[in-house]
N, C-alpha and C positions, 0 to 999 in steps of 0.2 A: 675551824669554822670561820668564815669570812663575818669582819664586822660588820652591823646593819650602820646600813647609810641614812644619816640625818637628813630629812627634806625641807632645803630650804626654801624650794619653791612652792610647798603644800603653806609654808608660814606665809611666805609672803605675798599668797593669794587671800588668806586669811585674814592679816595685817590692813593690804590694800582697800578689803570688802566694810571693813569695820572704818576707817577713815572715808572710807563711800558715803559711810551713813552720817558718822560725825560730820560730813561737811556738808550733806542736803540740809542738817539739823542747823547750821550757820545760816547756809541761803533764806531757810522759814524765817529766819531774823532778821534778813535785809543783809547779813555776811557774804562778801566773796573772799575765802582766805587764798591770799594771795603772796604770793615768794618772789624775791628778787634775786639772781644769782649775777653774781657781781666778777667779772673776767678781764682779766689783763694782759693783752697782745693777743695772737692767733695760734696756741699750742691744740692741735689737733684732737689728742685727746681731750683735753675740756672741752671744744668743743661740740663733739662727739658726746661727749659723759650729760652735758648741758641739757642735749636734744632728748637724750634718754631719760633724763628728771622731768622733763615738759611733755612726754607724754605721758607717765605715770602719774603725775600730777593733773594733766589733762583726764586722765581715764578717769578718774574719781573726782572730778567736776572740780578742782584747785587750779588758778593760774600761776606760769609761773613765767616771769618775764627774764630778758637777759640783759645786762650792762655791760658794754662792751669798750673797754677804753683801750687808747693805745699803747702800741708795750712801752715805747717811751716817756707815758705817764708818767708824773715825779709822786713821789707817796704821799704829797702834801693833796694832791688831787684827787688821789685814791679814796684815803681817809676822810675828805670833802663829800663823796660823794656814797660811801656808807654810814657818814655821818647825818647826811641825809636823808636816805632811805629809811634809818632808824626812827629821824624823827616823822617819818610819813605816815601817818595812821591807817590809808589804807595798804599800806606791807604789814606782815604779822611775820612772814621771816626772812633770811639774808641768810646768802652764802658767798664766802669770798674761796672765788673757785682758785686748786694750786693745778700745780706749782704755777708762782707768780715770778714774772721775769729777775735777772740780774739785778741785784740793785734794789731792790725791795725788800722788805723783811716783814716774812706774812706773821708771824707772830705779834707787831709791834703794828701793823694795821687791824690786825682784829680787835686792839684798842677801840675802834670808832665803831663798833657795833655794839649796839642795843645788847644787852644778854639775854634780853625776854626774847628779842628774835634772831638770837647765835642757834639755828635749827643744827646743827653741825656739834655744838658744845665746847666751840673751841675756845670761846672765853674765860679768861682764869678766873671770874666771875662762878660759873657755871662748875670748871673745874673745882674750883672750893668745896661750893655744894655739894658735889660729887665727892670731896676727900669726906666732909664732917656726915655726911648720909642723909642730906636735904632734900626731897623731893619735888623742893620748888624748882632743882633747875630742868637745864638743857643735856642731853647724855648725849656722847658722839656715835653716829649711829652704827658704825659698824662693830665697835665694843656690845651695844646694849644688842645688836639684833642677833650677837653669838652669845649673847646669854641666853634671849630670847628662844633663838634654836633648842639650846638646851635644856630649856623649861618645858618647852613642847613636846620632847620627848619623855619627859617626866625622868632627868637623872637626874639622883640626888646630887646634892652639894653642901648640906650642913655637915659639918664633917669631915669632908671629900678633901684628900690631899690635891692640890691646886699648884701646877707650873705651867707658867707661863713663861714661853720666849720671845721677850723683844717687848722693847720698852719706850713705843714713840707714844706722845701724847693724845693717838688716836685712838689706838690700839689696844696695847700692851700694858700703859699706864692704868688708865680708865675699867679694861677688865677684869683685872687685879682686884681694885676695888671695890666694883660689881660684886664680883665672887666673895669677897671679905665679906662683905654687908649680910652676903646670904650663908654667913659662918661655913665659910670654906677658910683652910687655910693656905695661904697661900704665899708662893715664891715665885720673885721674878729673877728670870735670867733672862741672858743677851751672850752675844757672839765672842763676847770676851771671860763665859762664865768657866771656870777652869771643872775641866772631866763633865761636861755638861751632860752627856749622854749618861752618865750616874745620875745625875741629876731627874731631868727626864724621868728616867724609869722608875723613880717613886712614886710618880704620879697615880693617882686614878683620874684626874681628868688634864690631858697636857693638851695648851693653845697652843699657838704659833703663829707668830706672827714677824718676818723676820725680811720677807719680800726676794726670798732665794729659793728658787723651785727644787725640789725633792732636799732641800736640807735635812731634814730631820726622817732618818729610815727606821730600817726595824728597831737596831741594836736603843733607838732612845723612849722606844715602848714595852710597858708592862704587858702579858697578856691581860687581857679583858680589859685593859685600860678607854678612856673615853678623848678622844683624840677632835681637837677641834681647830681646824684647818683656815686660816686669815689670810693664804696666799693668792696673789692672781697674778702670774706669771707671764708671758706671753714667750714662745720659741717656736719659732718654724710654724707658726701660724695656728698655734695649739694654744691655750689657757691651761697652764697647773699649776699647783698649788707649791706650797712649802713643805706637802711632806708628801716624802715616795709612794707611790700605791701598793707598793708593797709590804704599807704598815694594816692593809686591810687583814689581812692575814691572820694579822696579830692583835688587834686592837677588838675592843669588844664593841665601840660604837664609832663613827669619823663621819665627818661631814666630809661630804665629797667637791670636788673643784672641775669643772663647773659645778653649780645646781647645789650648793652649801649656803656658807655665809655670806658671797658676793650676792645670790640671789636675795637675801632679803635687806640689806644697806638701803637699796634705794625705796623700801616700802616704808621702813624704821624712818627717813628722813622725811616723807611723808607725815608719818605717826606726828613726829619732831613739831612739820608746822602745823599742823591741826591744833596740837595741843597748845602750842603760842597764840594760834588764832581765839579758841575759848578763853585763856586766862587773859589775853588783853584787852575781850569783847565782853566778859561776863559781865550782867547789869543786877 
């Protein structure tokens, strides 16, 4: 029997709809929640990813403007100018869009952000909160919106043996802990994890997040297993994922690539500023 496929597009019309409202309920106050996404030189993709945040942001009444410096920027300009933004009352959030050129170190600029409007979570501020299980912070969206997925389908997770592959701090980190919170138990691997494919097939819910399309195939799924798919790949003009399709076969549930977890990231960052906009407007 083929796994049923997770619908990340059914969430992230759902997600989108509800931030609709959250943010008409700002304007009755006199709020426009409004984002700044902060870009360094001209890499096409960001660009590209930019246009696509301004109008899902647009579509649910949020603006969201663009900073655009140039790649020769020194980082002392950089941090100047999210230093900035933060202290601007009317931004409620920031994103320092990557990859940022040579010679910069995006970790060591997300220094100059606000954590209340890190909408991304990538401040180790925000990450804290996220290790101790604080709800004040910021979650990185594309971690929380494959939980999200998986909440919506209603699969358990108290319990639920939990591997996760791939361990960047957007990803693989973050959802780990996600999952822990929600008394999963949980183990991270990565590409250096020795007999990994044993590993894997303990699972009943295995992520992936590793950025190599079809890495992970049948032989690293249980049946019935719950398979969640963080890849977005790009070959010969196709998007797929990090795992083969031909772990449908085997798996008892998988978010599919397209129309999975990349579909709801940019609803989640939505969710993200809305929610900065309330707790820094609340009176």
């Amino acid at each position: 029997m083929a796994a049923k496929l997770m619908d990340g597009r059914r969430l992230s019309t759902d997600l989108r709809a509800q931030a609709q409202r959250r943010v008409a309920a700002l304007a009755a106050r006199g709020v426009q929640v409004t984002v700044s996404v902060v870009r360094v030189g001209d890499d096409p993709a960001s660009a590209g990813y930019a246009r696509s945040l301004a109008k899902t942001f647009g579509t649910a009444g949020a603006a969201l403007t663009e900073e655009v410096l140039p790649a020769d920027a020194p980082a002392a300009a950089v941090g100047a100018r999210l230093a900035a933004l933060s202290a601007d009352p009317r931004v409620h959030g920031i994103m320092l869009q990557e990859p940022v050129p040579a010679g910069l170190d995006a970790a060591q600029l997300v220094l100059a952000l606000a954590p209340e409007k890190d909408i991304d979570g990538v401040h180790p501020l925000n990450a804290g909160r996220l290790f101790q299980g604080r709800p004040d912070g910021l979650v990185p969206a594309t971690a929380l919106g494959g939980l999200l997925l998986l909440e919506q389908e209603g699969l358990p997770l108290a319990g639920a043996r939990a591997v996760v592959i791939g361990r960047s701090a957007i990803v693989g980190r973050p959802l780990a802990l996600l999952l822990l919170h929600r008394h999963a138990t949980v183990t991270i691997c990565h590409t250096r994890t020795r007999d990994l494919a044993a590993v894997a097939r303990e699972a009943d819910l295995l992520a992936v997040a590793v950025g190599r399309a079809g890495f992970v195939t049948t032989e690293f799924v249980a049946p019935g297993a719950t398979v969640l798919d963080f890849g977005t790949n790009y070959l010969d003009g196709r998007v797929l994922g990090d795992v083969d399709p031909a772990v449908a076969e085997v798996a008892g549930a998988l978010s599919p690539t397209p129309g999975g977890t990349g579909a709801v990231t940019t609803a989640v960052l939505l969710h993200n500023a809305v929610l900065a906009a309330e707790r820094l407007t609340v009176r």
